[in-house]
Structure formats: C-alpha cells, structure tokens
C-alpha positions as CSV (number, residue, x, y, z in Angstrom):
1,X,112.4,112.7,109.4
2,X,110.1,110.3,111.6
3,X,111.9,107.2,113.6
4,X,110.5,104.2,114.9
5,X,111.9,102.0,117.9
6,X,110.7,98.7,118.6
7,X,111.9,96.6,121.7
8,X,111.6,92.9,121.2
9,X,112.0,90.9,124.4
10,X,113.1,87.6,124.9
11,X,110.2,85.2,126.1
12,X,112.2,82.2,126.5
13,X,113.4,79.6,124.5
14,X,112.4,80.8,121.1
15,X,110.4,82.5,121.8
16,X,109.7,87.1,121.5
17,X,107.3,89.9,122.7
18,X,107.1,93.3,121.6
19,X,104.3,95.7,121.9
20,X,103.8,98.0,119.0
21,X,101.4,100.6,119.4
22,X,99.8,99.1,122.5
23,X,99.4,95.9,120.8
24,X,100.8,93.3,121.9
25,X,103.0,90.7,119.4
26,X,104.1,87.5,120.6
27,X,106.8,85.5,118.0
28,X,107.8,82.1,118.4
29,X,109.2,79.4,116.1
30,X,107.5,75.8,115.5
31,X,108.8,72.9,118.1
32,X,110.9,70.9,114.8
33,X,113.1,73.7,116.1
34,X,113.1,74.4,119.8
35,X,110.0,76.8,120.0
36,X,106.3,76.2,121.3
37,X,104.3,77.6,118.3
38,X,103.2,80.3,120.8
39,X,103.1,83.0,117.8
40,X,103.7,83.4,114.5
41,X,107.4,83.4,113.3
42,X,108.9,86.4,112.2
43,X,109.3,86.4,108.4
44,X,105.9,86.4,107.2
45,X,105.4,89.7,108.9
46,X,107.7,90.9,105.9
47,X,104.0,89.8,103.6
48,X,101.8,91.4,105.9
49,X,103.4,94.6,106.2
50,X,103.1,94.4,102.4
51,X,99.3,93.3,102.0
52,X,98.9,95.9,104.4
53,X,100.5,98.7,103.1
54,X,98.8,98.8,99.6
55,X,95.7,97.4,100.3
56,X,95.4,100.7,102.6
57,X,96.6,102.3,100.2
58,X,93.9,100.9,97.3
59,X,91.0,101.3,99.2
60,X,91.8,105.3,100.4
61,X,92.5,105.7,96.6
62,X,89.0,104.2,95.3
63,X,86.9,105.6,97.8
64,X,88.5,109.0,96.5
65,X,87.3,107.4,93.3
66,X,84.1,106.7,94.8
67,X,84.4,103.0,93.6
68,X,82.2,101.0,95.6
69,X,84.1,98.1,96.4
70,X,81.8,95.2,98.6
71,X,85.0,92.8,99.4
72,X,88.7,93.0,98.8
73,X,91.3,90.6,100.2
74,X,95.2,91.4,99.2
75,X,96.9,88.1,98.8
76,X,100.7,88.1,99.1
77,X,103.1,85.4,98.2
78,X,106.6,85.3,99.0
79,X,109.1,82.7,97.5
80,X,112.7,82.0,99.8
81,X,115.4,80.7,98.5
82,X,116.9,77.8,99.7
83,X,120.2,78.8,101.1
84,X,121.1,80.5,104.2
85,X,120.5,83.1,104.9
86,X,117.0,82.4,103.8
87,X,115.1,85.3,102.5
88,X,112.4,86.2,100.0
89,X,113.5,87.0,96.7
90,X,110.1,87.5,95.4
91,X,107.0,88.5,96.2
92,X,103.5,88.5,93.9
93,X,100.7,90.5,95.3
94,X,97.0,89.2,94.0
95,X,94.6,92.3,94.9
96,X,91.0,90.5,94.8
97,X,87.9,92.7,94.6
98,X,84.6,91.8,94.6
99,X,81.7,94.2,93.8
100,X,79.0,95.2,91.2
101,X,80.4,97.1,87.9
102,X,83.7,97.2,89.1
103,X,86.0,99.7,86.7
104,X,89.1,97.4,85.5
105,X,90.7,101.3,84.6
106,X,90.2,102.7,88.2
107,X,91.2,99.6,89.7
108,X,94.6,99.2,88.1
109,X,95.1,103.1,88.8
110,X,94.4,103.0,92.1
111,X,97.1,99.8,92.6
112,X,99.5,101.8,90.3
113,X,99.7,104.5,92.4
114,X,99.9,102.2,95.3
115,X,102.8,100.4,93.8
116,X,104.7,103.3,92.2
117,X,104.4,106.3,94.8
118,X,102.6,105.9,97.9
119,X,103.5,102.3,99.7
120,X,106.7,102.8,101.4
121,X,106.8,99.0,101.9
122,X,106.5,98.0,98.7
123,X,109.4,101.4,97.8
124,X,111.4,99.3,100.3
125,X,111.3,95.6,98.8
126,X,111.2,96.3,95.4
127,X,114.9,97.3,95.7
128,X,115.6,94.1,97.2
129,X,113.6,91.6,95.4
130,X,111.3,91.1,92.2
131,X,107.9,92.1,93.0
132,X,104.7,91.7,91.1
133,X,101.2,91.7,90.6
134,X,97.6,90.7,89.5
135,X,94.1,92.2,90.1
136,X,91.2,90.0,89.7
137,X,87.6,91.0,90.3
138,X,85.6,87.7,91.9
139,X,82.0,87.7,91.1
C-alpha cells in the first residue's frame, strides 16, 4: 500500500503553500472574503485531479491503440450545491479530440476503461457524487 503526505502551510490571511513533488502550490481565496487572490482556491483542484487522471489515462490507452490523436482537451464541470458544507455533487467530463479519421469505437473504449478500471480519481468520486460523460470529436 503507497501513502501520500502533503504539508499545507499557512501563508497568511487566507492564504496556503504546499509543495508537491517539488512544485510549488500557492492557494488563496478571492478578497469578497479576506484573501488576496494570490492562487487558486482549493476546490477546483477536486476537477483537475479529475481531467487529469483520465485524460492520462485516454491518451496512454490510444497510443496503445495507435490512434493518432492531433488535440485533446478534457473539460470538467462540477455543480455545488448550495448549502453548507458546499460540495460538488456532480461532475460531467467532456473529452474533446481533434484529429483526422478519428475511430468513435476506440475512442469510447479507451474513456471506458478510463472510467471503469484504471482512474483512481474518478473510482474515488463516483462513490460520492453522479458523474458523467461525453466525447466529442472537433473538426
């Protein structure tokens, strides 16, 4: 079993640093709430980690498929609900490929197996929230 420990450090007001494999990651809330907009705030890292995930996962999967993909951009949208404590209770992943005789079949097997066995990220949220999804290919 693998473990991960992060240290987030307070930066003042609202503001956090943490360093994740040498990178550095500043978080900070807008000023309608006491921070200076010095970083992104937390939450929508919860998307990221997702578009990231399977759209590492897609393109590993397609290249073993020796799909020749030009462009692809993994769009994530994530829908709170309104009362405390605010969290996403959906999320609808758009995977958007661009290319020349793109195979519709490939494509939806390689996000399949994305979705269903190999993105722990997605494994994670989809026991928390309704996730979906769409592949479009954009000429």
């Amino acid at each position: 079993m693998s473990k991960t420990s992060i240290d987030v450090a307070w930066n003042k007001k609202m503001s956090f640093k943490t360093f994740l494999n040498g990178h550095k990651i500043v978080l900070d809330a807008n000023k309608k709430v006491g921070g200076e907009d010095k970083g992104p705030p937390p939450k929508p890292f919860m998307l990221i980690a997702l578009g990231g995930c399977t759209g590492m996962d897609v393109i590993s999967i397609l290249k073993k498929m020796r799909v020749d993909v030009e462009d692809f951009h993994v769009k994530v949208e994530g829908e709170l609900t309104e009362e405390h404590p605010k969290h996403y209770h959906k999320m609808h992943v758009i995977y958007e490929f661009k290319g020349k005789n793109l195979p519709m079949d490939k494509l939806k097997k390689a996000v399949a197996l994305s979705e269903d066995r190999y993105c722990g990220v997605s494994a994670t949220y989809k026991k928390v929230m309704e996730l979906t999804s769409e592949i479009k290919i954009i000429n």
